[in-house]
C-alpha positions as CSV (number, residue, x, y, z in Angstrom):
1,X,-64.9,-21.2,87.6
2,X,-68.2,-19.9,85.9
3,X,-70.1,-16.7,86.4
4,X,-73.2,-17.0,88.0
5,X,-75.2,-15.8,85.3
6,X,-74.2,-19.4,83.1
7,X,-73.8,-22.6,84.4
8,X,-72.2,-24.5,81.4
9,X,-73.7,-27.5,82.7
10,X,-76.7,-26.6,82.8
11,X,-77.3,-24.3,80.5
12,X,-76.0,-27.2,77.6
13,X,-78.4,-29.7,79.4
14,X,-76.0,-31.8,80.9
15,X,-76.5,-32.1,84.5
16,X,-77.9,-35.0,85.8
17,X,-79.2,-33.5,89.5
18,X,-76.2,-35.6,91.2
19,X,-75.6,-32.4,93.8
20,X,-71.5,-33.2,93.8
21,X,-71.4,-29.7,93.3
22,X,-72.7,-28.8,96.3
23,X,-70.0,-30.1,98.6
24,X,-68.4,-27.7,99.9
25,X,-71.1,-25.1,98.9
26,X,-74.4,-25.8,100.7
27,X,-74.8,-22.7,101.8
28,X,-74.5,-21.1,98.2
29,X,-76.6,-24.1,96.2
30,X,-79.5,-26.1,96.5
31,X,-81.5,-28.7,94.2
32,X,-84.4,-27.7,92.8
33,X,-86.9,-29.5,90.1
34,X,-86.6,-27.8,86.4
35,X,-89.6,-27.6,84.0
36,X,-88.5,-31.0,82.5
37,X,-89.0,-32.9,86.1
38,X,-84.9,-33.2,86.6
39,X,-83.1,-31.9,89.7
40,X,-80.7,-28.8,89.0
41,X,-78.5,-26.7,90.9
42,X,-79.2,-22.9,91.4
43,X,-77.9,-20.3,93.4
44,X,-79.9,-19.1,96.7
45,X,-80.8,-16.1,96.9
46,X,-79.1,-14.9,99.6
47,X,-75.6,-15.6,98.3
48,X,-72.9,-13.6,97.9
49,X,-71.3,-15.9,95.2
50,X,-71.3,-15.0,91.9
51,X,-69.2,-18.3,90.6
52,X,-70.3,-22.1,90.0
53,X,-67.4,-24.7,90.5
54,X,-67.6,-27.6,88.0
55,X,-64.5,-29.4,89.1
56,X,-66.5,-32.4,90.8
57,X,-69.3,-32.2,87.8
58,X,-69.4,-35.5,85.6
59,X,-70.3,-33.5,82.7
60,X,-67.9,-30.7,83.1
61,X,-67.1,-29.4,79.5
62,X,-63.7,-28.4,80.7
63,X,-62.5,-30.6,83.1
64,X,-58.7,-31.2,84.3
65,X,-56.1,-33.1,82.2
66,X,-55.1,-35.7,85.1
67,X,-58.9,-36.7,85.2
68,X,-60.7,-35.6,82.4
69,X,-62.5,-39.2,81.6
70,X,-63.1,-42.2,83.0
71,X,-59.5,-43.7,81.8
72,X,-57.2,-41.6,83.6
73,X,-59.8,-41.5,87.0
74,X,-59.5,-45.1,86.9
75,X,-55.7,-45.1,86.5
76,X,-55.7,-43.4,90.1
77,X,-58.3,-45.2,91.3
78,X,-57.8,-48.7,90.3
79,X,-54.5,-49.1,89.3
80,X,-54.4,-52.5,89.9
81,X,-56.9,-54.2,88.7
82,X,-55.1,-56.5,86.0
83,X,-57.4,-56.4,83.0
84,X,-58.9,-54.1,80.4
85,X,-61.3,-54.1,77.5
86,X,-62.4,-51.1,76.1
87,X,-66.5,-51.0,76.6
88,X,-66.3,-52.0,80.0
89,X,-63.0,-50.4,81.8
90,X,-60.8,-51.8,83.9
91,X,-61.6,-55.4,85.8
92,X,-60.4,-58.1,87.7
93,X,-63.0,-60.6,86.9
94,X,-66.8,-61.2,85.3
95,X,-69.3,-63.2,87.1
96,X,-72.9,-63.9,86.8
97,X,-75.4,-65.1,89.4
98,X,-77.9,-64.2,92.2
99,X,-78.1,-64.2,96.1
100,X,-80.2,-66.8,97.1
101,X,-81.0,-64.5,100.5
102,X,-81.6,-61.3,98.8
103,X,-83.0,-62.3,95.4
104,X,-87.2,-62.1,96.3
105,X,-86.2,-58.6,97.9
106,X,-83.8,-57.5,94.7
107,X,-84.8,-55.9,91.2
108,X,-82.6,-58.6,89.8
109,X,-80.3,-60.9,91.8
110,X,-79.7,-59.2,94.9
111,X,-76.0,-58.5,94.9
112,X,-76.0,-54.8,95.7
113,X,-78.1,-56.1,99.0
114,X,-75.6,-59.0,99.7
115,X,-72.6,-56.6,98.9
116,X,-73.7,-53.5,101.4
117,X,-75.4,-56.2,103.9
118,X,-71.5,-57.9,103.6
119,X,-69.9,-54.6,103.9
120,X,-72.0,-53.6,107.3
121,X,-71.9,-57.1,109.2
122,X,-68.1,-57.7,108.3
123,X,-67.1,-53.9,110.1
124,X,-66.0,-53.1,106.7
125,X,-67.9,-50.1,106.6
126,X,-70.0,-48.4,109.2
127,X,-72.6,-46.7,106.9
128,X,-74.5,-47.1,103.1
129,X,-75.1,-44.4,101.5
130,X,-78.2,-45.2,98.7
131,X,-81.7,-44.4,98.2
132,X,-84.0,-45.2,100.1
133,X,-88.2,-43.7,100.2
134,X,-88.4,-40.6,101.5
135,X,-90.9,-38.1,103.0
136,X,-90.7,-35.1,101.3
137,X,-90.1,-36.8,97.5
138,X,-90.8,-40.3,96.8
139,X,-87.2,-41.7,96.7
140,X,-84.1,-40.1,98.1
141,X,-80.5,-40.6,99.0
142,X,-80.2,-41.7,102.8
143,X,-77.9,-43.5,105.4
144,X,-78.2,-46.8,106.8
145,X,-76.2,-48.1,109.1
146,X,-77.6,-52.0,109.9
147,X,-78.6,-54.5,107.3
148,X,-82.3,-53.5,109.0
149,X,-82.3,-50.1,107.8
150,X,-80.6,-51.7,105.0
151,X,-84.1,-53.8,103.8
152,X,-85.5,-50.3,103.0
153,X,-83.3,-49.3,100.4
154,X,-83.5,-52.8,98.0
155,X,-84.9,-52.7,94.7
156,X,-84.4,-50.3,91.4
157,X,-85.9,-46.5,91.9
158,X,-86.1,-44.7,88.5
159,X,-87.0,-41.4,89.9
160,X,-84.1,-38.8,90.4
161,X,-82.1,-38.5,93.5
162,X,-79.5,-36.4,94.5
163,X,-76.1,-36.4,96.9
164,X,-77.1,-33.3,98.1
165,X,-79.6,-34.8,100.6
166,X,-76.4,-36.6,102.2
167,X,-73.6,-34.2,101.5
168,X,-74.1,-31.8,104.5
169,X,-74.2,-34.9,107.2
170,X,-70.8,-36.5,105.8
171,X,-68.7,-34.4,107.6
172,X,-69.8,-35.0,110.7
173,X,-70.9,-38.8,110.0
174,X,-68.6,-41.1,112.6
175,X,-66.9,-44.0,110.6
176,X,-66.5,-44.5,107.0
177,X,-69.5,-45.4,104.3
178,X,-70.3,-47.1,100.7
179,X,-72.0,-45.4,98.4
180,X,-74.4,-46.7,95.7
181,X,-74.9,-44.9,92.6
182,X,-75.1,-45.1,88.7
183,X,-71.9,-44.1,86.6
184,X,-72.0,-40.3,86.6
185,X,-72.8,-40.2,90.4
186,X,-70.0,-42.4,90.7
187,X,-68.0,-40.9,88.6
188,X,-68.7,-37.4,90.3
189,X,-67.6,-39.2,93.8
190,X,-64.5,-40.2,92.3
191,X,-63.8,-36.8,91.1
192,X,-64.5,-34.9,94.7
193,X,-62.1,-37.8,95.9
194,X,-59.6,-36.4,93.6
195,X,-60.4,-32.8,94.5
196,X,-60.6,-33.6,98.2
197,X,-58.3,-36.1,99.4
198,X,-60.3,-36.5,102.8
199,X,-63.0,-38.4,100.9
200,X,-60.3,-41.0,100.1
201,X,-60.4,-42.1,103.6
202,X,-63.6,-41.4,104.4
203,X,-65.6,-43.4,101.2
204,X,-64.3,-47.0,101.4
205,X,-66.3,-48.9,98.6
206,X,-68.4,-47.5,95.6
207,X,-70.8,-49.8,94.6
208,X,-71.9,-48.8,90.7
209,X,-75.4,-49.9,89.4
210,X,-75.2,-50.3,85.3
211,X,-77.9,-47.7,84.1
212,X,-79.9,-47.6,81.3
213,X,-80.7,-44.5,81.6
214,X,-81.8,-41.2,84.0
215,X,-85.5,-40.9,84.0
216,X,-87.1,-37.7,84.8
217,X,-90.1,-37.3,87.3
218,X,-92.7,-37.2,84.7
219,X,-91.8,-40.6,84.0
220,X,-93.3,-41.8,87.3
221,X,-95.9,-39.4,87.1
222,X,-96.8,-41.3,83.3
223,X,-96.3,-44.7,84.6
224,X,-98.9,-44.1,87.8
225,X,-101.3,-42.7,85.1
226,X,-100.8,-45.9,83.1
227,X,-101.7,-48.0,85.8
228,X,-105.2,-45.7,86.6
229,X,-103.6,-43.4,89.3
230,X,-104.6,-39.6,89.4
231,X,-101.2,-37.7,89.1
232,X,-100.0,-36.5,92.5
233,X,-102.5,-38.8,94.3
234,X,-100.3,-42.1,94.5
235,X,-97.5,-43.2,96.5
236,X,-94.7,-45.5,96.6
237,X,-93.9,-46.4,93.3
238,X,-92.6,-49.7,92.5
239,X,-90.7,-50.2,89.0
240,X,-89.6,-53.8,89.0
241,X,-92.1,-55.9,90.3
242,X,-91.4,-59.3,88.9
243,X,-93.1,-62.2,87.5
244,X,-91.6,-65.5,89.4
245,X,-93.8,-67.7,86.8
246,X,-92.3,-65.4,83.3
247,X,-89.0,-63.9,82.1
248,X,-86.9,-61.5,83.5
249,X,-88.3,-58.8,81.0
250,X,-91.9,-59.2,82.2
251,X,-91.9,-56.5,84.9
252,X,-94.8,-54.5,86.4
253,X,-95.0,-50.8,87.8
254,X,-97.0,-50.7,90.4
255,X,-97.8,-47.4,93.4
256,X,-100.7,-47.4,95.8
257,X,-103.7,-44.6,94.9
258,X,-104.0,-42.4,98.3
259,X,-107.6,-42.0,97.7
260,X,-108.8,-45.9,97.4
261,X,-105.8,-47.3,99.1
262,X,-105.6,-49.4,96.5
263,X,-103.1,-51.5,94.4
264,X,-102.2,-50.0,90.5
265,X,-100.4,-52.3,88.9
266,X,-99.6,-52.5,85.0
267,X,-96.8,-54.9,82.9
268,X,-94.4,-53.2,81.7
269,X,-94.4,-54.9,78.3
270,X,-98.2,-53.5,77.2
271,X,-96.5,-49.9,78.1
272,X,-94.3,-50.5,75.3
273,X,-90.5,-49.9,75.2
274,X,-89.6,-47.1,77.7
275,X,-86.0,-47.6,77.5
276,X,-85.3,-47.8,74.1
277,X,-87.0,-44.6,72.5
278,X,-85.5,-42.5,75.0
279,X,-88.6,-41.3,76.6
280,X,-88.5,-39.0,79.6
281,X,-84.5,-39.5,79.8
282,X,-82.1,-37.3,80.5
283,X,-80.0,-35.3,77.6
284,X,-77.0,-36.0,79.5
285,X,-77.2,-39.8,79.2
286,X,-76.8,-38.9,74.7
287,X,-73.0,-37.9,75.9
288,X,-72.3,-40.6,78.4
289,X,-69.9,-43.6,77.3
290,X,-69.4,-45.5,80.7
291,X,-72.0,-48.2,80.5
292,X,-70.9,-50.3,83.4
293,X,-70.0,-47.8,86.0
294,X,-66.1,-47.9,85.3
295,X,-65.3,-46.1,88.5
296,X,-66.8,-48.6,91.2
297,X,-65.2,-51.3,92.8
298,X,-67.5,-53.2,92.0
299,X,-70.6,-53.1,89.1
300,X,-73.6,-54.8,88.9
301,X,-76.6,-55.1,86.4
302,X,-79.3,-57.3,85.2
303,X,-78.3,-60.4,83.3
304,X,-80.1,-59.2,79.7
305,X,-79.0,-62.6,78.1
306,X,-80.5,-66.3,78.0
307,X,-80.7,-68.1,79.9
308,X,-80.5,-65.7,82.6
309,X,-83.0,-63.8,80.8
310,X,-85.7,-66.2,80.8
311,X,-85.8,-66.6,85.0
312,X,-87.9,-64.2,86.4
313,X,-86.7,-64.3,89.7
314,X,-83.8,-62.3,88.7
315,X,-79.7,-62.5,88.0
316,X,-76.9,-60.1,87.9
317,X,-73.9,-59.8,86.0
318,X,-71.0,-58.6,88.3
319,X,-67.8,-56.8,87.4
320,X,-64.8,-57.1,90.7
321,X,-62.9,-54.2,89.7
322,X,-61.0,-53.3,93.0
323,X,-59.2,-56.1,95.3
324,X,-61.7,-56.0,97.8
325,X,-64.6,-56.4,95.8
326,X,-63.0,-59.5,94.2
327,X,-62.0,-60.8,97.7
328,X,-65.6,-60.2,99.1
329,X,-67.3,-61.9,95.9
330,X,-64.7,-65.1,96.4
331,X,-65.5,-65.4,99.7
332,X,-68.9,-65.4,99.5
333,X,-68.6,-68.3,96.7
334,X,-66.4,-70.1,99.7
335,X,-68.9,-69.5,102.0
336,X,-71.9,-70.4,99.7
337,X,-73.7,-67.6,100.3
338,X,-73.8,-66.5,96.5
339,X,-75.0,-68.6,93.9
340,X,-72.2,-67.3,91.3
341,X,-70.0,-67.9,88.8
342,X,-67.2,-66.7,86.3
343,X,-68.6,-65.4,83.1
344,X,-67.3,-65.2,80.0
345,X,-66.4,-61.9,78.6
346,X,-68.0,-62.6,75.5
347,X,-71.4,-63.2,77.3
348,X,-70.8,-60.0,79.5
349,X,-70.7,-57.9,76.3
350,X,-73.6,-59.8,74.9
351,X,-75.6,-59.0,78.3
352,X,-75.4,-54.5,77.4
353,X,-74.8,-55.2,73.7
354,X,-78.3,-52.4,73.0
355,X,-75.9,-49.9,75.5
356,X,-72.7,-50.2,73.7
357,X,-74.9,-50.4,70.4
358,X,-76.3,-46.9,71.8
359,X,-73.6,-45.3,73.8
360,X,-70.8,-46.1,72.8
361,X,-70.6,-47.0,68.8
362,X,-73.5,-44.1,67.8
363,X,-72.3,-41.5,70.6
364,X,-69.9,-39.8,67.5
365,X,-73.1,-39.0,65.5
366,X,-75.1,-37.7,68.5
367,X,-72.0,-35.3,69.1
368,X,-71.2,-34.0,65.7
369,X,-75.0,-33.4,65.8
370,X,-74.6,-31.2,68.9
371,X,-71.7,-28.9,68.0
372,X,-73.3,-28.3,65.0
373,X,-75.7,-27.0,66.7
374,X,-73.5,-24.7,69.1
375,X,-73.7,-27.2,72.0
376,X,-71.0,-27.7,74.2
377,X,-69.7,-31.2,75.1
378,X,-67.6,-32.6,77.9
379,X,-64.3,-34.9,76.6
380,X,-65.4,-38.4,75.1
381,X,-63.6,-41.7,74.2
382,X,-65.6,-42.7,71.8
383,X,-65.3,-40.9,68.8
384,X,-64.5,-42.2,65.2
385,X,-67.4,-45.0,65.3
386,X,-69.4,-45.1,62.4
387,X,-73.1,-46.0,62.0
388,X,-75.5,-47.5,59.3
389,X,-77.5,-45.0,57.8
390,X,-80.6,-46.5,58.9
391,X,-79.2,-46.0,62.3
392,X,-78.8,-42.2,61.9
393,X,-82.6,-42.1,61.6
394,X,-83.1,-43.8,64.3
395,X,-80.7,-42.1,66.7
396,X,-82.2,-38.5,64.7
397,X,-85.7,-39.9,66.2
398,X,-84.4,-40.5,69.7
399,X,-83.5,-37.7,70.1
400,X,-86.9,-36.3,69.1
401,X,-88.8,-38.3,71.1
402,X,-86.8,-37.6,74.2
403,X,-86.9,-33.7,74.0
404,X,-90.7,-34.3,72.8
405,X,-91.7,-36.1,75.8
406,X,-90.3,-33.9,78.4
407,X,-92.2,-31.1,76.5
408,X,-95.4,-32.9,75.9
409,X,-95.9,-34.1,79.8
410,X,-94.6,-30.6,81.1
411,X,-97.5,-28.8,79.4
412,X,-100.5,-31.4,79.9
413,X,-100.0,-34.5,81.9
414,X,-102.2,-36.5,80.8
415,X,-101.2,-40.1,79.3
416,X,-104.1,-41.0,76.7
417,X,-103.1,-37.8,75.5
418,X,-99.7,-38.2,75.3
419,X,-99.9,-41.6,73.5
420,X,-101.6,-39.8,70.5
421,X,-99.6,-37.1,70.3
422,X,-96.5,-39.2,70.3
423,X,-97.8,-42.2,68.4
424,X,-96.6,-41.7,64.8
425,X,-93.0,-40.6,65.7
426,X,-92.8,-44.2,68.1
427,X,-94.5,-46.3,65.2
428,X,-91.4,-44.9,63.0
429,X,-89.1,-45.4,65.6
430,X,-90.4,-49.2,66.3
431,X,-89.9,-49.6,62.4
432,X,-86.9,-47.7,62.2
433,X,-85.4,-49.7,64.7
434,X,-86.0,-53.2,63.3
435,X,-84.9,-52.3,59.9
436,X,-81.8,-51.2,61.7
437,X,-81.2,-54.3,63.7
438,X,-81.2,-56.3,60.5
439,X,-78.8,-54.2,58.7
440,X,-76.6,-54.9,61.6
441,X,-76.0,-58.0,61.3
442,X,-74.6,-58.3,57.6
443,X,-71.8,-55.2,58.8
444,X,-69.0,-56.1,59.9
């Protein structure tokens, strides 16, 4: 327990706006947007608390022994799943592939909508839990409870969301759900399972979506600009608009302009490389080491590897890590409603090679960076790597560029602006990067 003057969390830049810790406490905390565009916790006013509770945060610096990473939660949680590597967790098997049904609809291969479509029409689960557009912001966490409502919540939304818009109704929600969510959300639902035994009953399937990364708001707000929309005139933005005729890379952002009614559309590619500079991302993301959403029963991400790579349509990777997720994904082969098949771990590591690469085997520098400076950092796995020296530079410019952009787009939103004001430390970072790459491959 904390004092209410310092949230740990927080206060270290850490949270990731997933709202866990406001089960429980919804009538002490609320979400609100920080100066950097994230969601954070804060106290209401009218509470009589003076203490935060961090037990069901992801990034809790001080967590409990029996759960204090992703190994011993999944020990609990999926003792029996018969295989193990170390980047990706526990498993049962690797697949890759696409739903033929859901694929047009889907970011990549439509397997989160088969899987929560599955999970509703089968009486598995009465409710899904995952995000969906919303009134008041432009993406939230809802409920859906038919494959109809369902329809509304496909494709990949990198704006920030929080459980907090679903907690209070749990409670009182007839049935049991599946929840969507990246690896710290997941990992936080696994943690109030823990902490709260009822949830165990009440949370049937956990659906984890491999991440590349939290994005704050101004990212949305940067992209809309890009594509000739006034900021805060434009609505529904769209972030993975494919090309059926190119590659799975060649994505478009797209929103509609309230004034004109019109279309803003821009490829991705001429934006340059939003993912691996760190721009607009989350400080949190630095200190996370689960790339494939360890904690789910089942994971699913884009299929970064030829030949996968070069249909634009879309294909997933899966990971079955519970028995029902592997039972589900067999009998959809037997059915032939998935178009899937085993892959071999090799290729599965090859398909988030740039997130081990990142998270993983350089997450020992970016630490030893931070307690040198007087941060505080939760418990990590990963933590006698070493990295070229080349790739110090480049993980020293990351993080530049990612405190830089949230600074930059906080104090003038304006994207020609921002381009020139952040153009020499990318063109180093672009070199940086390649000269990095090629070092790589001669160690061993």
């Amino acid at each position: 327990m904390l004092t209410k003057e310092k949230n740990i969390v927080v206060a270290n830049d850490l949270c990731v706006g997933c709202g866990m810790c406001t089960y429980s406490n919804e009538s002490e905390l609320k979400m609100e947007w920080n100066e950097s565009g994230f969601l954070i916790p804060h106290l209401k006013q009218d509470t009589l608390s003076e203490k935060y509770n961090l037990d069901l945060c992801p990034f809790n610096p001080r967590p409990n022994e029996k759960v204090k990473s992703e190994d011993e939660l999944a020990t609990l949680f999926l003792e029996d799943a018969p295989n193990y590597q170390k980047n990706i967790g526990r498993y049962n098997n690797l697949y890759v592939g696409f739903s033929q049904k859901f694929r047009t609809e889907s970011s990549s291969g439509g397997l989160a909508t088969y899987v929560f479509s599955y999970l509703i029409e089968s009486g598995e689960v009465d409710h899904i839990i995952s995000v969906r557009e919303s009134a008041t912001n432009f993406y939230e966490y809802c409920i859906s409870s038919s494959t109809e409502e369902l329809l509304h919540a496909t494709r990949t939304k990198y704006y920030p969301v929080t459980f907090a818009t679903v907690l209070p109704l749990l409670k009182d929600l007839p049935g049991v759900v599946a929840i969507a969510g990246v690896a710290c959300f997941i990992k936080a639902i696994r943690l109030a399972q823990y902490h709260h035994p009822e949830l165990q009953e009440k949370i049937k399937f956990l659906v984890g979506i491999i991440c590349g990364g939290l994005k704050s708001a101004f990212f949305t707000e940067y992209m809309a600009s890009k594509a000739g929309a006034e900021i805060g005139c434009f609505v529904s933005p769209q972030y993975r608009i494919k090309d059926y005729s190119s590659t799975a890379y060649d994505y478009s952002f797209g929103c509609t302009d309230i004034k004109s009614k019109a279309e803003r559309k821009i490829k991705m590619k001429t934006v340059g490389d939003m993912w691996g500079t760190g721009l607009f991302k989350a400080n949190a993301c630095d200190f996370c080491d689960d790339v494939t959403t360890e904690l789910a029963d089942i994971s699913l991400g884009d299929a970064w590897f030829n030949p996968h790579a070069r249909d634009g349509s879309g294909t997933s990777v899966i990971v079955t890590r519970s028995a029902a997720a592997e039972q589900l994904i067999q009998t959809a082969i037997q059915n032939k409603e998935l178009n899937v098949q085993l892959l071999p771990l090799a290729d599965f590591l090859k398909s988030q090679r740039g997130s081990f690469n990142h998270r993983q085997n350089a997450q020992p520098f970016r630490i030893k960076k931070a307690l040198a400076q007087g941060k505080i950092i939760p418990p990590k796995r990963f933590t006698d790597s070493k990295i070229s020296v080349p790739n110090r530079f480049v993980q020293n410019l990351r993080l530049k560029v990612r405190a830089k952009s949230l600074e930059l787009w906080s104090i003038s939103p304006n994207a020609k602006n921002f381009d020139s004001d952040l153009s020499t430390d990318l063109l180093q970072l672009k070199v940086l990067t390649k000269i990095n790459q090629k070092v790589r491959k001669y160690l061993p």
